[in-house]
Structures are given as C-alpha cells and as structure tokens.
C-alpha positions in Angstrom: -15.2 26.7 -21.7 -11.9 24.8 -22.0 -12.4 21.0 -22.0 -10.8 19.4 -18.8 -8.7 16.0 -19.4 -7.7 13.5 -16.6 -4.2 11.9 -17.5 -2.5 10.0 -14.3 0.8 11.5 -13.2 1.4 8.6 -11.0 4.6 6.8 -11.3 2.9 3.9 -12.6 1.2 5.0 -15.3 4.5 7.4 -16.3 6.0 4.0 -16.6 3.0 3.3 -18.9 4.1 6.3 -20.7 1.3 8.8 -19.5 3.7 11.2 -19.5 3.8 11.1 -23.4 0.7 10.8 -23.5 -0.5 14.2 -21.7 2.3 15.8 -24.1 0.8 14.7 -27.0 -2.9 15.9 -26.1 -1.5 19.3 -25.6 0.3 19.3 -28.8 -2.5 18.0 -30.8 -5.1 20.4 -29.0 -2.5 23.4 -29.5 -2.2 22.5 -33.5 -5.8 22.5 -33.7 -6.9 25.2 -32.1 -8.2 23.5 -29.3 -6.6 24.2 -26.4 -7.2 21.4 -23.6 -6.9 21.6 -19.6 -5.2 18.7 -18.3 -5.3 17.7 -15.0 -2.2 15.3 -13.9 -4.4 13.0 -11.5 -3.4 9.1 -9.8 -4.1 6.1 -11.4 -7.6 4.8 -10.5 -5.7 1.3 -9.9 -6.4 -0.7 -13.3 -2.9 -0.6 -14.4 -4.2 -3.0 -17.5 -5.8 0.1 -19.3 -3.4 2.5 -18.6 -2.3 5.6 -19.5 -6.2 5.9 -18.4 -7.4 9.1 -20.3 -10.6 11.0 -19.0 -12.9 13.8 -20.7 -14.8 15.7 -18.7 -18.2 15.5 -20.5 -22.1 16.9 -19.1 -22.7 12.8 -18.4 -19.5 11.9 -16.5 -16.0 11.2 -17.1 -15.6 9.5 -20.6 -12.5 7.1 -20.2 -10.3 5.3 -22.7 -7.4 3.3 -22.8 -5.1 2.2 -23.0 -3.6 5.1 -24.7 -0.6 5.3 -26.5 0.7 9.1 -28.0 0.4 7.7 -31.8 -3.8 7.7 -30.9 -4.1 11.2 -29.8 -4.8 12.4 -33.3 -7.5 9.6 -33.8 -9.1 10.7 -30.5 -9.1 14.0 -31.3 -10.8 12.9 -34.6 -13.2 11.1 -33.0 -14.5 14.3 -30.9 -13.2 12.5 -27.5 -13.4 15.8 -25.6 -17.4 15.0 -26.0 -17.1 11.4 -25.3 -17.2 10.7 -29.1 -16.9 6.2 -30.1 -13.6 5.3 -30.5 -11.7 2.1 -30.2 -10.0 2.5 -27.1 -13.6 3.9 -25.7 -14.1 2.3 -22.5 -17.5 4.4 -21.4 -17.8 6.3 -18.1 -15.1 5.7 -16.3 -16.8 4.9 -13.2 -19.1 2.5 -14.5 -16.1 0.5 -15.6 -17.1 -3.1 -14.4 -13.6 -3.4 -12.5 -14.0 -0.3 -10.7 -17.6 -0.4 -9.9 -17.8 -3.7 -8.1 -15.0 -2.6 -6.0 -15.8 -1.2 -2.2 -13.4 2.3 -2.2 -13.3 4.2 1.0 -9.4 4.6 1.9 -9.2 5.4 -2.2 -12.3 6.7 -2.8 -10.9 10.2 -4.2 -7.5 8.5 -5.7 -7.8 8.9 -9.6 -11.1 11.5 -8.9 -9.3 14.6 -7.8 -6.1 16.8 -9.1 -3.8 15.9 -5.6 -2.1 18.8 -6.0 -5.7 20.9 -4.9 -6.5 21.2 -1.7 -9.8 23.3 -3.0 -10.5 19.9 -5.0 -9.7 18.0 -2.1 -12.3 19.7 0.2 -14.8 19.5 -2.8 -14.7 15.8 -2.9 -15.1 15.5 1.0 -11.7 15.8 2.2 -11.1 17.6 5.6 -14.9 16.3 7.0 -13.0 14.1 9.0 -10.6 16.6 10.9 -14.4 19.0 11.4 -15.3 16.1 13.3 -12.2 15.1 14.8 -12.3 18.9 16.6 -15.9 18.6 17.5 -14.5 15.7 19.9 -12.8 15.1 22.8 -9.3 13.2 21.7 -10.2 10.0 24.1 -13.0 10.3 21.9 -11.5 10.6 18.6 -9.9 7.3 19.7 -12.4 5.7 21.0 -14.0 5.7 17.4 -11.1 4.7 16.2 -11.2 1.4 18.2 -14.8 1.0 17.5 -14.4 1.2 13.9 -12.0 -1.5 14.3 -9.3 -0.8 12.1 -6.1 -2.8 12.3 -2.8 -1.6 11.4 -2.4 -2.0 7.2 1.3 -2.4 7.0 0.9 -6.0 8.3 1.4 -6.3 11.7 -2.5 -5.8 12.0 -2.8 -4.6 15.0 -6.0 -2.5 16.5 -4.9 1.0 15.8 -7.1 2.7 18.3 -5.4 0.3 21.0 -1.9 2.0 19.7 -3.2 5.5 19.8 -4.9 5.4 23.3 -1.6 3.9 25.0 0.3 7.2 23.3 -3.1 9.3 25.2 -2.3 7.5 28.1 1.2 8.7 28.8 1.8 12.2 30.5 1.6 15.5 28.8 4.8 16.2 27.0 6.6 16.0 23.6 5.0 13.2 21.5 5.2 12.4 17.7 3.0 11.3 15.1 4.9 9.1 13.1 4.0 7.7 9.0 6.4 4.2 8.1 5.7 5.3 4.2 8.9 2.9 3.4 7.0 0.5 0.9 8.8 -2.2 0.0 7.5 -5.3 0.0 7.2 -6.8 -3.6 4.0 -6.8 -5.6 2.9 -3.7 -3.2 2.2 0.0 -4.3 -1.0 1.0 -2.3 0.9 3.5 -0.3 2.8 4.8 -3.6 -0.5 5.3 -5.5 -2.3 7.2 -2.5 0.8 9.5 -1.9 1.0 10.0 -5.0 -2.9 10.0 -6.1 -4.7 11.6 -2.7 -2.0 12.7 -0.9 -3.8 15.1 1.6 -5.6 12.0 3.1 -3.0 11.5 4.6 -1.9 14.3 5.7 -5.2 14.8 7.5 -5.4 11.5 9.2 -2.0 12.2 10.3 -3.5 15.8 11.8 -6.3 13.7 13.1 -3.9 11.3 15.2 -2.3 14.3 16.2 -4.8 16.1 18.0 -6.2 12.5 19.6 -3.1 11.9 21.3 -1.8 15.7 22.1 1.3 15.6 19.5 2.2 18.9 17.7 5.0 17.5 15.4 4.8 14.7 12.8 7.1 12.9 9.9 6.6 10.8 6.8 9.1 8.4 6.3 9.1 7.9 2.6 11.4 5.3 1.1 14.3 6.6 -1.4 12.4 5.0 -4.3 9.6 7.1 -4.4 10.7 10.2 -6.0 7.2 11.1 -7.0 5.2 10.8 -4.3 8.2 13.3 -2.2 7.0 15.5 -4.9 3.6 15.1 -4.2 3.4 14.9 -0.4 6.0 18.4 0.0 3.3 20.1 -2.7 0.4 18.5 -0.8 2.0 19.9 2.5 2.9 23.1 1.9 -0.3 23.4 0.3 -2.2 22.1 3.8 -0.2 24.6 5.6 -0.9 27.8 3.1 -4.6 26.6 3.8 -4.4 26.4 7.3 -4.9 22.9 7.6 -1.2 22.1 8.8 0.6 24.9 11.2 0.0 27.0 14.3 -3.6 27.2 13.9 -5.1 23.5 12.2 -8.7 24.7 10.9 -9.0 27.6 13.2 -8.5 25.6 16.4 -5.7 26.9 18.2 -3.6 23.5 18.1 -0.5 23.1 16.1 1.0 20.6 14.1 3.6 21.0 11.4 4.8 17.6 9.5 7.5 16.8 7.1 8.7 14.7 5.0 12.0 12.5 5.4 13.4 9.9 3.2 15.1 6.6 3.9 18.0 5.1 2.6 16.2 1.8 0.6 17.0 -0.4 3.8 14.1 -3.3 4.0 14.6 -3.9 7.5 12.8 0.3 8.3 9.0 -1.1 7.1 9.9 -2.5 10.9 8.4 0.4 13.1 11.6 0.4 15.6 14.1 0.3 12.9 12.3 3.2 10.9 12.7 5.6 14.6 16.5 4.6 14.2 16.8 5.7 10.9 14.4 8.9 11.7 17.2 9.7 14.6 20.1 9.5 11.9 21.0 6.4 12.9 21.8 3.2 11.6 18.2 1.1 10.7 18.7 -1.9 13.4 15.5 -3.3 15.3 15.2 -2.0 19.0 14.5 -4.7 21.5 11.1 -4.8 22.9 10.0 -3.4 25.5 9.5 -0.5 25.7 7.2 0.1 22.9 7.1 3.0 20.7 4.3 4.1 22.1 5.7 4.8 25.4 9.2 5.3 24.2 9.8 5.3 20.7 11.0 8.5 18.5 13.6 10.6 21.2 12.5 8.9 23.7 8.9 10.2 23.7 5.6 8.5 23.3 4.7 7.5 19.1 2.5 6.6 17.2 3.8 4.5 14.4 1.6 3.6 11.3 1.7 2.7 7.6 -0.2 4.9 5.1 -2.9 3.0 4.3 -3.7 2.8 8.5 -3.5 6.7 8.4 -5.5 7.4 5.4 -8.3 5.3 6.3 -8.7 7.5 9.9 -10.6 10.6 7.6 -13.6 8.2 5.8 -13.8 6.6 9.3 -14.4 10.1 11.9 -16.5 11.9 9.0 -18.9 8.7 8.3 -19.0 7.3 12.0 -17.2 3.7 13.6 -20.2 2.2 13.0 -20.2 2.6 8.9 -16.6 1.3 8.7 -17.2 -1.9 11.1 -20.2 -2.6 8.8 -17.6 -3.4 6.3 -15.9 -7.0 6.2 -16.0 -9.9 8.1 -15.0 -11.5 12.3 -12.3 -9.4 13.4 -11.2 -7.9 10.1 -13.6 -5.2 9.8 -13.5 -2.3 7.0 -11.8 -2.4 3.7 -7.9 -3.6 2.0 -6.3 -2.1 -0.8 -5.4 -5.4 -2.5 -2.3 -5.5 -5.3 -2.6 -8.0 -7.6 1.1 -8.5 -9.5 3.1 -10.5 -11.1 1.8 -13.4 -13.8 -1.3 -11.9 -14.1 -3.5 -10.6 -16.9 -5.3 -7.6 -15.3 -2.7 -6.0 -12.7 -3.7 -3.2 -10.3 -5.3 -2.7 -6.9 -8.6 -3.6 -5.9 -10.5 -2.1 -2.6 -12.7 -4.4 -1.1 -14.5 -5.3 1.9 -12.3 -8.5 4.3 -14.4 -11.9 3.0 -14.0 -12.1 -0.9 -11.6 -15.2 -1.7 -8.4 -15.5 -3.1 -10.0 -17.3 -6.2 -12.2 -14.7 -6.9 -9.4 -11.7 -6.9 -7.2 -14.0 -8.9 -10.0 -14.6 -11.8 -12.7 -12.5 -11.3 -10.5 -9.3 -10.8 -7.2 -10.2 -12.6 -8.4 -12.6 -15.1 -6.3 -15.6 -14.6 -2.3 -15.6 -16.1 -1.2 -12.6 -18.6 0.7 -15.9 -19.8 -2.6 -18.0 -20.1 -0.9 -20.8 -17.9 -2.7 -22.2 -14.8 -1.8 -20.5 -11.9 0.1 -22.7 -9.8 0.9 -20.5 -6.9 0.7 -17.2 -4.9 2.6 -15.4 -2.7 0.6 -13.0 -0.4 2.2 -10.6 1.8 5.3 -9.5 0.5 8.5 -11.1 0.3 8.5 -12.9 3.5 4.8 -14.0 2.8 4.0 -17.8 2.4 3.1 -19.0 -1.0 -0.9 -20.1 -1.3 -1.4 -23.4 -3.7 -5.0 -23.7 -5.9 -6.7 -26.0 -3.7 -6.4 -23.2 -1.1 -7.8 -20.1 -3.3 -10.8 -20.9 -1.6 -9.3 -19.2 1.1 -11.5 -15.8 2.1 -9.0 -12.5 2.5 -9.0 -11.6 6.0 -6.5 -11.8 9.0 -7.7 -14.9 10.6 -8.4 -17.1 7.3 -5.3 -16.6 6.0 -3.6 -17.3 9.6 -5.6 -20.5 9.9 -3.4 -21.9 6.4 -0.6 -20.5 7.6 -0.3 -17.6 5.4 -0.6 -13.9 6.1 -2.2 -10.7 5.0 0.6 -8.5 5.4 0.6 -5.2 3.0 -2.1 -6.5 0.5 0.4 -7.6 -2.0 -0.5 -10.8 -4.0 1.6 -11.7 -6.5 1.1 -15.0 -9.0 2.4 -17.7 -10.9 2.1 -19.6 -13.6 2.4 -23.8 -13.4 5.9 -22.8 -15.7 7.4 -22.0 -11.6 10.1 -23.3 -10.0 9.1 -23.4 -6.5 12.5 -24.7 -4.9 13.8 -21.5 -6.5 11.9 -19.5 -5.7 12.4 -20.0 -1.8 16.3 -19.6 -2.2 15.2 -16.3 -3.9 13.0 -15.4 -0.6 15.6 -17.0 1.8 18.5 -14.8 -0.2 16.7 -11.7 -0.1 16.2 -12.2 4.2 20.4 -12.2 3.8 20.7 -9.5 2.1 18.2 -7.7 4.0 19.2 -8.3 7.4 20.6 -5.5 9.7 22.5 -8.3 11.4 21.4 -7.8 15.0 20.6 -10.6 15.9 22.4 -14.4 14.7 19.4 -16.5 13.6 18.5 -13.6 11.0 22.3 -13.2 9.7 23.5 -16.0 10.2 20.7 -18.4 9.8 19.2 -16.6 6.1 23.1 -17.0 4.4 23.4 -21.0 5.7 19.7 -21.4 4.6 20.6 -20.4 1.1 23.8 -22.4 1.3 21.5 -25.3 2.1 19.3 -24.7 -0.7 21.9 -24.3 -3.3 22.8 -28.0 -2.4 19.6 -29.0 -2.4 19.3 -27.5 -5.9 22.2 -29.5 -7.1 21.3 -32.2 -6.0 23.3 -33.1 -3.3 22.0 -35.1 -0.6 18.7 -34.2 -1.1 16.5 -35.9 1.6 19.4 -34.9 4.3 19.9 -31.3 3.2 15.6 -30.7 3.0 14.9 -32.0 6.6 18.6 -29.7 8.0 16.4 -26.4 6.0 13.6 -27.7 8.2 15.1 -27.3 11.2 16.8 -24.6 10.0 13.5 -22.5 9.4 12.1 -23.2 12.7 15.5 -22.2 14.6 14.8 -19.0 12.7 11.4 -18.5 13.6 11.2 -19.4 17.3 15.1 -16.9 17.4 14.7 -14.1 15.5 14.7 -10.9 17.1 12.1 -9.1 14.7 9.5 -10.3 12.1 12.5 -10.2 9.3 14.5 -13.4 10.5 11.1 -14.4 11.9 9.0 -14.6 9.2 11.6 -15.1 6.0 11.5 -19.1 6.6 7.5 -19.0 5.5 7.9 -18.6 2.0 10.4 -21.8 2.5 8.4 -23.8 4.9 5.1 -23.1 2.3 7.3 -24.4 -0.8 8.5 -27.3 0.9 4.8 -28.0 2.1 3.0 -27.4 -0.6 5.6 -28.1 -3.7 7.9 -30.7 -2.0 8.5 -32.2 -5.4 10.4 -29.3 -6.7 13.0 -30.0 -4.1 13.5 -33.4 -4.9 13.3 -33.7 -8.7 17.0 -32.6 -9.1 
C-alpha cells in the first residue's frame, strides 16, 4: 500500500511554504523509490508549527513540524512514513496539547479530511446534518436552529433562527440564501481556513437553510483576496452537485437548489449584509437604510437570509447532533462554540475553537503563549478593526457577547490581535480612525466626513498641538459618530479611539 501524507494546501500554510514542502516529499519519495500519496488538506489552525506534515500510520496520524523542504531528506531517513523519532516529531497529531484541549465542532473535519472529497466528506460525518434536515418539517429545521441558540458569527450576533423564521414567514415566492464570505477584518481568517479546509460544510448548511425557509437559489460572496478558497469552494460545488447534493434533486428529495460563487471587489464596507446585496446586484457597495430588512426585502427585492460562514457551517454539527448538544456548549446567552484568531505580537498564532466562558488571559497565555517578542502584553484589540482595544487588568474578562459588552468591547468575528508594552496607543487609533476614512462608502456625513476630521484631529494631537483642547474635540467627535452613523462602520470606528483614550490616555498627552 502507498503511504498517505497530510500537507495543508491552505493559503496560510502556502505562505509558510507548504507548497515546497509537498514538492519536496514527492521528489524525495520518487528518487527513492518510494512513491508517497499526498493529500493537500487545511491547516488544523496552529499556524506556529506549520507547514504541519502528517503520516498516516496503524496508530494515528504522526505529525511534525514545522517543516521546512531542506528536512525532507532527514525525514525520510528517519522512516517518518512509519512515525519514525525525529526532531521536528511532534507525536499524534491529535493528541497535540494545543489541539486536544480545544472544543471543535464548526472545525471539527478542517485539517482531518482532503476538502476536495465529497466521499471523505461523508466518511467523516458530513451530509448527517441535511438527512436530518429532510426528515423535518422546515419550521422545524428552524425551530432547532433557535433552540440551539446560535447567534450570528460575523459579529452582529444575532439569533440566527430568529433571521431564518422571519424569511419562513414571508409568502411563497423567490427567496435566496445568501453567504457574506467577505472576511476582512484584521487578525481574522476563520472563514478563509474553513472554505479553504472543509469547504462542503458550508455548502451543506447553506442547502440546510435552503430547504428551512423554501429558497431554491443561493450565492457565496467571497472577497477578491481569497483566491484559494474560489478554488476550493467551485471544486467543492461542482463536486456537491455531481453527487447530488446541490441541483434539481438535493439527496433524492425532489427540492432544488443550485449555489454559486461570486466575488467582491476588496470593499470593507460589504462584510455589512446590505452593502454585500448591493454589490451582489452589480451595484455600487453603499449601506441600505433600514427598514425593510433583508429578510423581508433584501437580494431583488425578495426575502434573504444573510450570514457569515462560520453562522452557516455551524448549522450541519447542530441538526445531525440535536439543539440541545450545541446549547450545552458555553455560557448565559452565548451558547455553542467560537473560532477564536489569535494574531499579531503573539508567540503561538492560529485559531482556537472553544466553548463562550474561557477568558481573555487564558487565550492570550495559555493558548498563544504570551509575546513572539517576549514583551508584556500591553493591549488587545478584539473584533476587528473597529473593535475596542482590551488593557491587562481586563484579560480577566470571559469571551462571550455579554462580558465583553459589559467593558465596552465586542466579540465581533473572533479576531484578537496583541501587543507588546513597545505600542503606541495614540497611533494606533489614528491608524483605526484612518482606516474608517478610507473605508467609508460615503453615504452618510458622520462616517465621511466625521472619520477624515477625526484623523485631522489626531495628527494634531500627535504633534503636539493643543493637546488637552484637541483630546476632549476627538471626544465629542466620537460620540457624534456613534449616536450619527448610518451603519455599524461610522458607528463603531470611534471604539478603538474612545478605548485608547480610556485606557492609555497618557499616550495622547506625552507629546
């Protein structure tokens, strides 16, 4: 039997040079004789030992890393296809201490399975939730949905069942499923390493939201960027249709539903679900006032559902192992599991799956083991760009919706990304207030107008000019912002600057 290697294929460990990697082992099994089956799978998430490389042996999955194409001759040498020591040996790759202690449902197959397979897919579970899904009526596909109590993942949070059952609720006609896949809040990849890694979970919780709500048509709006996952998901689809997953017939059921994929242009403003159906139309991205809702009028004009890819994904573990087994998971109102993303200044990058409840501290240390530079870590920001930034005294602070609400900060995507005590804080709010500029669509004047004076005001803060005057007229500022904005842009880009001038008001005065 040819031995069966695991390299990722993901975009992040190509970065890491995977792709050099997988070449080598080919070479080096070709000029010994040995020929080697690789299988191109996602990153399991611990971006710190990657390229990841996995032998298939009778006792599991033998892993080491990180890998570099000058040791494929040494592993070979070693006997590697047969788990032989090495070095870079980490064990079996599942009981890898940062993987085991983690809670993965949403990612439970992501790094585990070849994503191109759909027979792989099904072997590992896949497609359990869509059998169930048809054994159901769709108010009760979801009703489970609400039970289960799964909030939106992109940031917004909001019940996802709640959104799918005011889509039921509107009259038969044309209705769309709709995937926001346009990532692009900093220190964030979940949605890249799923698509990328597992990309038929998708698909099928997309087919399950389908047939809940009566829609025969769906679309995956995948940001420019991703050039790897458009790969994946159009293999991953056409596959799901050849199978009969996807199409006239879904799973010998009678009902269609045919999905594709269409990229954005790299505009921030589409994560925002109203400016994404402008852009899905061929129109400019611009926020739609409010209401109507997309659910009742959104993409054409006819009833959507809108959600990111995490939201979606999670809909397959949650009809094939019941509402019940999900809510068990987390804490108060945030119930199930996150994909967290640590980034930034920190020594053991990647994403971690865990239940709501575990605290900032202990994903900071326990997970990412403190600064990659060794320095204290003096901040965080969580959620994305627009997020707040989180000092030490508050990395006490569980990770769930309300927690973080209650110190003003927010969940948002799962992206957390550090700091060293080497930050400039008053800098790094001009950097969040400039970004809100450049990323406005310009609809509304406290967004446009209020993100380019805020910068302004900061720049003279920075240099020292009338300090005390200039930090209260940001103040104000902020809040016109907030209380103004038409959309969660202009709304939320003064929290990043309201947190520094909370928490680090000295960098805005020692200038």
């Amino acid at each position: 039997m040819i031995p069966t290697v695991y390299v990722p294929g993901d975009a992040g460990a190509l970065s890491l040079g995977a792709g050099e990697v997988a070449a080598a082992i080919a070479a080096e099994g070709a000029r010994r004789g040995a020929p080697v089956r690789i299988v191109r799978n996602g990153s399991r998430g611990a971006y710190w030992l990657e390229p990841l490389v996995e032998a298939v042996t009778p006792g599991g999955r033998c892993a080491y890393g990180p890998v570099s194409a000058a040791d494929v001759p040494s592993l070979f040498a070693a006997d590697f296809l047969t788990g032989g020591a090495h070095p870079l040996a980490l064990g079996i790759a599942d009981a890898i201490v940062w993987l085991k202690g983690q809670q993965r449902l949403t990612f439970e197959r992501v790094g585990i399975v070849d994503p191109a397979s759909v027979e792989d897919y099904v072997a590992h579970g896949g497609y359990r939730g869509l059998r169930r899904a048809l054994e159901l009526a769709p108010a009760e596909v979801v009703q489970t949905v609400i039970a289960s109590g799964l909030r939106g993942r992109g940031g917004a949070a909001f019940p996802t069942g709640i959104k799918w059952k005011t889509v039921l609720d509107q009259p038969p006609g044309e209705k769309y499923v709709t995937c926001n896949a346009d990532e692009g809040d900093s220190g964030t990849f979940s949605d890249r390493m799923l698509m990328e890694g597992d990309p038929f979970s998708l698909i099928e919780g997309m087919t399950i939201a389908a047939l809940a709500v009566g829609a025969n048509r769906g679309y995956i709006y995948l940001r420019a960027e991703y050039p790897h996952a458009l790969l994946a998901l159009r293999s991953a689809i056409a596959a799901a249709d050849q199978a009969g997953y996807l199409g006239a017939d879904v799973a010998g059921s009678g009902k269609r539903f045919d999905l594709e994929v269409r990229v954005g242009a790299g505009a921030y403003i589409c994560g925002e679900e109203t400016s994404m159906l402008e852009s899905l139309e061929g129109k400019r991205g611009e926020v739609r006032v409010r209401p109507p809702l997309p659910a009742i009028k959104g993409l054409f004009g006819q009833p959507t559902i809108v959600n990111n890819v995490v939201t979606l994904a999670s809909v397959p573990w949650i009809l094939a192992h019941g509402a019940e087994a999900y809510a068990n998971f987390g804490v108060g109102k945030s119930r199930g599991t996150l994909p967290l993303q640590l980034a930034g200044n920190i020594r053991r990058g990647g994403l971690v799956e865990s239940a709501f409840g575990l605290s900032l501290r202990e994903l900071l240390y326990d997970y990412g083991g403190g600064s990659a530079s060794g320095r204290p870590i003096r901040a965080v920001q969580i959620g994305g760009p627009l997020g707040a930034y989180v000092p030490p005294e508050q990395f006490d602070t569980a990770v769930d919706y309300e927690a973080l609400a209650g110190i003003g900060a927010m969940l948002g995507h799962g992206g957390i990304v550090a700091f060293d005590d080497s930050v400039d804080m008053a800098r790094m709010a001009r950097y969040a207030m400039e970004f809100c500029a450049i990323e406005s669509c310009g609809k509304c004047t406290p967004c446009r107008i209020g993100s380019t004076r805020g910068v302004e005001v900061i720049d003279r803060i920075l240099a020292g000019v009338d300090s005390e005057r200039n930090v209260r007229l940001l103040e104000e500022l902020c809040e016109t912002m907030v209380q103004g904005s038409l959309c969660g842009l202009g709304g939320m880009a003064p929290f990043p600057v309201q947190s520094a001038l909370k928490h680090f008001r000295g960098d805005f005065r020692a200038r």
